[in-house]
C-alpha positions as CSV (number, residue, x, y, z in Angstrom):
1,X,0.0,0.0,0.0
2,X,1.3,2.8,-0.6
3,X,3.0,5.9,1.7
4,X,-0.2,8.8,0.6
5,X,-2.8,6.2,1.8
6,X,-1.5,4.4,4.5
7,X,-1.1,7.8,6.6
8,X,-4.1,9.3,8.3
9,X,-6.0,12.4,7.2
10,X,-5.8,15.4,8.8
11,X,-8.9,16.3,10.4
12,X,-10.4,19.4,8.2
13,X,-13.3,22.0,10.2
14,X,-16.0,20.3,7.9
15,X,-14.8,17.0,9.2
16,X,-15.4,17.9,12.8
17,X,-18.4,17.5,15.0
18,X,-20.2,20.4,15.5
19,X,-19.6,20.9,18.9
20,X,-15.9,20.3,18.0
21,X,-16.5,23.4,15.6
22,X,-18.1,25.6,18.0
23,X,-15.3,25.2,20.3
24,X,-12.4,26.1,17.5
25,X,-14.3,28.6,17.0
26,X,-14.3,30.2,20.6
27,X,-10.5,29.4,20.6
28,X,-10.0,30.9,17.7
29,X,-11.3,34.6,18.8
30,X,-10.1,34.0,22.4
31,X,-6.8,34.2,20.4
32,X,-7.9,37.0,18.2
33,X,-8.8,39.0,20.9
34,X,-5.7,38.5,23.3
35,X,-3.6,39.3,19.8
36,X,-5.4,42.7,19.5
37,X,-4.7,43.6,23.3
38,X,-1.1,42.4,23.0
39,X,-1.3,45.0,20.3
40,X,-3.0,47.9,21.1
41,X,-0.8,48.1,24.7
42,X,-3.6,47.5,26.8
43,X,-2.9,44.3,28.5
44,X,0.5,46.5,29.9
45,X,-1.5,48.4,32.4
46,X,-2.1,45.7,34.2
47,X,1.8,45.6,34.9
48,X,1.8,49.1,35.7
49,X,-0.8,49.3,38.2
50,X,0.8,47.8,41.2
51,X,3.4,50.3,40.8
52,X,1.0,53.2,39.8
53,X,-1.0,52.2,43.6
54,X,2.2,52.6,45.2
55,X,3.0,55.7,43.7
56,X,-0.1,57.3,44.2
57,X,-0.2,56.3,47.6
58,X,2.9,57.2,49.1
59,X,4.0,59.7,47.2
60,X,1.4,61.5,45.1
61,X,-1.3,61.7,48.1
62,X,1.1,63.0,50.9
63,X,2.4,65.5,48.3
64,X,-1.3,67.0,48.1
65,X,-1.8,66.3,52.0
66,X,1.4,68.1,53.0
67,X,0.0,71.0,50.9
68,X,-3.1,70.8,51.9
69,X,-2.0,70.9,55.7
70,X,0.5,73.7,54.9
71,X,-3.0,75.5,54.7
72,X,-4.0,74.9,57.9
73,X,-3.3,75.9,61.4
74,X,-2.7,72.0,61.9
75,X,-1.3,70.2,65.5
76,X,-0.3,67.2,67.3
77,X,-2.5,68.3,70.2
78,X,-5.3,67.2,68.8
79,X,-7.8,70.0,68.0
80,X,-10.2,70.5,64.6
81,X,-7.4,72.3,62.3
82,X,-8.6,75.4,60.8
83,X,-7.9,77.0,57.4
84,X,-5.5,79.9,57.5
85,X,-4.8,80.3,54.1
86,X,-1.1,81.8,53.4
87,X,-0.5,82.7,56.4
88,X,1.7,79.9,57.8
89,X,4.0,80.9,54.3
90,X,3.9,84.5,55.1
91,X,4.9,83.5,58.4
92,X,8.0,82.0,57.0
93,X,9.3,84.0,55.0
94,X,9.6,86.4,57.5
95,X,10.8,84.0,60.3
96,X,14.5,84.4,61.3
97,X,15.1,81.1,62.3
98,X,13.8,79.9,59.0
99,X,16.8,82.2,57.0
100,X,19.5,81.2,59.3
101,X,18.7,77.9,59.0
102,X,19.1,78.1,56.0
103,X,22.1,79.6,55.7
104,X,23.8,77.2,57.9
105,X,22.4,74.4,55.4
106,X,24.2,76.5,52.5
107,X,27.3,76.4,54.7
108,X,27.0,72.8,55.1
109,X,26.5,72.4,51.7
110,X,29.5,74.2,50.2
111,X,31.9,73.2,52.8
112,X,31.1,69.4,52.7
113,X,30.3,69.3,48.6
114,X,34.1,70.4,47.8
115,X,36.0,68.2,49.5
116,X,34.0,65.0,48.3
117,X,34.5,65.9,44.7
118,X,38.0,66.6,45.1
119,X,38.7,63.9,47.9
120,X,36.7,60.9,45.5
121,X,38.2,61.9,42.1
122,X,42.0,62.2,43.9
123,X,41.2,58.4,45.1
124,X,40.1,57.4,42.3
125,X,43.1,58.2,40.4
126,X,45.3,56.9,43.0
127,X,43.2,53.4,42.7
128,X,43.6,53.7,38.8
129,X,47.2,54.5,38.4
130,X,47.8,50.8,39.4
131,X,48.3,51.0,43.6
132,X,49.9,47.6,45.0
133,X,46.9,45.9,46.4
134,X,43.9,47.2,44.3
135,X,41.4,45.2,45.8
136,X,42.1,46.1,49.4
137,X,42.3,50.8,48.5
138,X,38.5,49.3,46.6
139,X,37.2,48.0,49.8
140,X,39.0,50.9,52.3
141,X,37.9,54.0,50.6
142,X,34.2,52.1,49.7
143,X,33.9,50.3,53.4
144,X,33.2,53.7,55.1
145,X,29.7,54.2,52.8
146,X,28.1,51.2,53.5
147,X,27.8,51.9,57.5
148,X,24.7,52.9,59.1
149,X,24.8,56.8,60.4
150,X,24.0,55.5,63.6
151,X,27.6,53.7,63.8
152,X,29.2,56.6,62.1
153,X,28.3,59.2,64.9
154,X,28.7,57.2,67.5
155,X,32.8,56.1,66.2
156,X,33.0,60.1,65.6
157,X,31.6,61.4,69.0
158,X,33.8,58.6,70.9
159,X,37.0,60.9,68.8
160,X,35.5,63.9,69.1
161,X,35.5,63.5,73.1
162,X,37.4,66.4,75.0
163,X,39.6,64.4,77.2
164,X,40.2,61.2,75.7
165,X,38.5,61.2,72.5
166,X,41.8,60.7,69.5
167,X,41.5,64.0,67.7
168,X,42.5,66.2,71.1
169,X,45.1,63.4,72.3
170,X,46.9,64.1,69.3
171,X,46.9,67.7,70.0
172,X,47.9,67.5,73.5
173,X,51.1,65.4,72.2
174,X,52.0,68.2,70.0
175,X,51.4,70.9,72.9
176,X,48.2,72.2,71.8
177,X,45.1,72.9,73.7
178,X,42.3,70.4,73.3
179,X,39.5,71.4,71.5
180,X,35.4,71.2,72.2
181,X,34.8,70.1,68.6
182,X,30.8,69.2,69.2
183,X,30.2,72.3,71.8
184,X,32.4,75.0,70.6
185,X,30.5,76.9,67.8
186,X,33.4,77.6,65.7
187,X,34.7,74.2,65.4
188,X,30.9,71.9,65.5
189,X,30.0,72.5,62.2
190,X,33.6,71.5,60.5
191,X,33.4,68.2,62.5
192,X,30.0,67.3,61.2
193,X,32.0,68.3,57.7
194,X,34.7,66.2,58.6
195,X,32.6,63.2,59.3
196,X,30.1,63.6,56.6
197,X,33.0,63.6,54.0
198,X,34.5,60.2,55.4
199,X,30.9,58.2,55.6
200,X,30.2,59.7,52.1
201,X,33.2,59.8,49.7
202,X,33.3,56.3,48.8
203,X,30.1,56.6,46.6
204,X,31.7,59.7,44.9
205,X,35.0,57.4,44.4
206,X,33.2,54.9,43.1
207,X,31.3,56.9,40.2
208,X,34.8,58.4,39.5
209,X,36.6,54.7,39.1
210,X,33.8,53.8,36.9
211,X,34.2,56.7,34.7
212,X,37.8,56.4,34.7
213,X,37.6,53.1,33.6
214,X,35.7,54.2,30.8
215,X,38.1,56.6,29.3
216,X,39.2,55.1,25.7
217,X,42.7,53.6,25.6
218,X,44.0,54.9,22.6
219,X,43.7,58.5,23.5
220,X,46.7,57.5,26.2
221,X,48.1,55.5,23.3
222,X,48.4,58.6,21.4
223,X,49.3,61.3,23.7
224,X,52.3,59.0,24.4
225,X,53.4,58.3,20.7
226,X,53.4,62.3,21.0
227,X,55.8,62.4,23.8
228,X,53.2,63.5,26.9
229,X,54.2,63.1,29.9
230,X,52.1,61.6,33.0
231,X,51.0,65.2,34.0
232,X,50.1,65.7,30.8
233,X,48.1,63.2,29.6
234,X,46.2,63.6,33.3
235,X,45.2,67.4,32.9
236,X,45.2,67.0,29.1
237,X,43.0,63.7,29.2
238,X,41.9,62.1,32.2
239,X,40.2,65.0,33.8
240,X,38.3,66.5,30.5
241,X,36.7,63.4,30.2
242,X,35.8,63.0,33.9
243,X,33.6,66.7,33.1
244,X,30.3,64.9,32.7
245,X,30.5,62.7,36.0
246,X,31.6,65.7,37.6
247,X,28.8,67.3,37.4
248,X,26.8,64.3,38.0
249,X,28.7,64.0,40.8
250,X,28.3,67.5,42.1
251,X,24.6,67.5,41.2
252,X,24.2,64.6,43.6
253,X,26.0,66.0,46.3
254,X,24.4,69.2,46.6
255,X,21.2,67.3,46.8
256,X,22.1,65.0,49.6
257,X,23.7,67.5,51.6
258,X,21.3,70.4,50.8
259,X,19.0,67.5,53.4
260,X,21.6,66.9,55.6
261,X,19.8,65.8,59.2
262,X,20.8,62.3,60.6
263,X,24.5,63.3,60.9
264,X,23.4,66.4,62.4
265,X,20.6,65.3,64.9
266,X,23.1,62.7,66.0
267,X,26.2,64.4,66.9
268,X,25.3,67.9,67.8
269,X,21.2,68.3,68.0
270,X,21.7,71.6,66.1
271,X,23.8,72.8,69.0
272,X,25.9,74.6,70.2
273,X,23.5,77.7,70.4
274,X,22.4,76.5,67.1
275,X,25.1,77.4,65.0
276,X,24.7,73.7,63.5
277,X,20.8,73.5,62.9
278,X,20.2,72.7,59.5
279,X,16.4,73.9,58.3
280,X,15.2,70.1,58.0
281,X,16.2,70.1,62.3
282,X,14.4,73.2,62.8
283,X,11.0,71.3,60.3
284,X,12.2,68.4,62.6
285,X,11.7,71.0,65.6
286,X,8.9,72.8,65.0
287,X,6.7,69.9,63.5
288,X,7.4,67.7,66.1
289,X,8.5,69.8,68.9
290,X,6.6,72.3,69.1
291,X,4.0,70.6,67.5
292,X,3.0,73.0,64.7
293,X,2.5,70.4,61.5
294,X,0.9,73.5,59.8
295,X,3.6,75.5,60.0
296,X,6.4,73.0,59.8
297,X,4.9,72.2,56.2
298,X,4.8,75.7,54.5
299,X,8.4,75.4,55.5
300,X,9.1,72.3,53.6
301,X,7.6,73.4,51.0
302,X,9.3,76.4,51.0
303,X,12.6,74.6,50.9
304,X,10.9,72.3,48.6
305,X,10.8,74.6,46.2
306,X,14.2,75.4,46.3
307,X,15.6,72.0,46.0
308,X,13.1,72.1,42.9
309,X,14.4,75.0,41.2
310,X,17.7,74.4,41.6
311,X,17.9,70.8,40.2
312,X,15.7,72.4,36.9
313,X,18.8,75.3,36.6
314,X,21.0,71.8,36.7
315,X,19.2,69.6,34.2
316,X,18.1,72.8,31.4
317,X,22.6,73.6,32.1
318,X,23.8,69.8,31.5
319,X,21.1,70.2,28.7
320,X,22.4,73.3,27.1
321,X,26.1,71.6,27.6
322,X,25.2,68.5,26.0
């Protein structure tokens, strides 16, 4: 017999039963209809609403909350708030606590934002010039960023002690007077600098590794067929092309330390006298404290607004660069 008549027939829709029919059928625009939502982009808003709950709950509705309590002569006492309008913004802006805060957090800022761009990027070249030991200056200048600010204040105030803490038992083996580095105004806020810079710069240090890392071989190549030196090629080279993560990395910076708090509250309270009180303590203060929510709000708004505005300047600038 042969090969075309010995093999089975496929089944055709006319040979089916009809219930057999009815049910290809169904499949057949089940199918249809899943192909058209696969399509059309539908069927992906099912995989963005989990994450479109979250953001709409916890950060979308406190947003309009904070604002709308901003509005509002709001406690922690317990009584009906009542509307005030602007006031609690007028209030503000003419509150001298507010300003000097303020200030202080500029201070902060600048004084802590220098250092851990120059510090990192001076690491990272050290790292990338070839050190003995690569793996261990990695871990030592990374090690520091991956503690808790609890443990970093605590290691700090235990050096910062004034009669047996390290920093003043170095000075009192080279004949100097100790020094009140938490209580003495001049001195509190560049210790808080001091210890920010060490718990911080191994993130910068790492951005800058990676972007040294980056830099195309050849362009060393070729500045050494043409006879530059190690100075050369660096100012020449290395450090044009590490323009971008510089600002990246100074973007960053002036963000994170434009919030400063933990290190603060920890180690000084905003003390001595307040010369260290950064306006997120005095929200901290006044919100929690004193118990004005109201007013505490129009505040971070106020500063909200700032932070806003100045990372816009930022992006339209690297915009306008690039």
């Amino acid at each position: 017999m042969s090969a075309t008549t010995s093999e089975t027939a496929a089944p055709t829709p006319s040979s089916l039963s009809p219930g057999a029919r009815k049910d290809l059928r169904r499949s057949l625009r089940e199918a249809e209809r899943r192909a058209q939502e696969l399509h059309s982009g539908r069927s992906g808003y099912w995989f963005l609403l989990p994450f479109a709950v979250v953001f709409l709950v916890f950060l979308v509705w406190p947003i309009l909350y904070g604002i709308w309590m901003s509005l509002t002569d709001r406690t922690l006492i317990g009584t009906e708030p009542g509307f005030v309008g602007l006031a609690n913004f007028i209030e503000a802006f003419g509150d001298a606590q507010v300003w000097q805060t303020l200030w202080q957090t500029v201070l902060f800022t600048i004084g802590s934002t220098i250092p851990l761009v120059l510090i990192a990027m001076v690491m990272a070249l050290l790292v990338f010039t070839g050190l003995p030991g690569q793996w261990l200056w990695r871990f030592a200048f990374f090690a520091s960023f991956l503690l808790p600010v609890a443990v970093v204040t605590q290691v700090w105030a235990w050096m910062y002690q004034p009669d047996l803490g390290l920093f003043n038992t170095w000075l009192g083996a080279l004949g100097f007077e100790p020094v009140g580095w938490l209580t003495d105004e001049n001195w509190a806020m560049i210790a808080i600098i001091a210890a920010t810079v060490w718990w911080t710069v191994g993130f910068n240090f790492l951005l800058y590794l990676a972007a040294l890392q980056a830099i195309p071989e050849h362009l060393y190549e070729a500045a050494a067929i043409d006879g530059a030196g190690a100075w050369r090629r660096l100012f020449s080279i290395t450090i044009p092309q590490l323009g971008r993560t510089t600002w990246l990395v100074l973007a960053l910076q002036l963000l994170a330390s434009l919030k400063v708090f933990d290190q603060i509250y920890l180690l000084t309270a905003g003390g001595p006298n307040g010369s260290t009180r950064s306006i997120l303590l005095y929200i901290y203060d006044t919100g929690f404290v004193n118990y004005r929510l109201g007013y505490a709000s129009a505040i971070s708004y106020i500063f909200f607004a700032l932070i806003v505005i100045l990372s816009l300047t930022r992006f339209f600038g690297g915009r306008k660069e690039a």
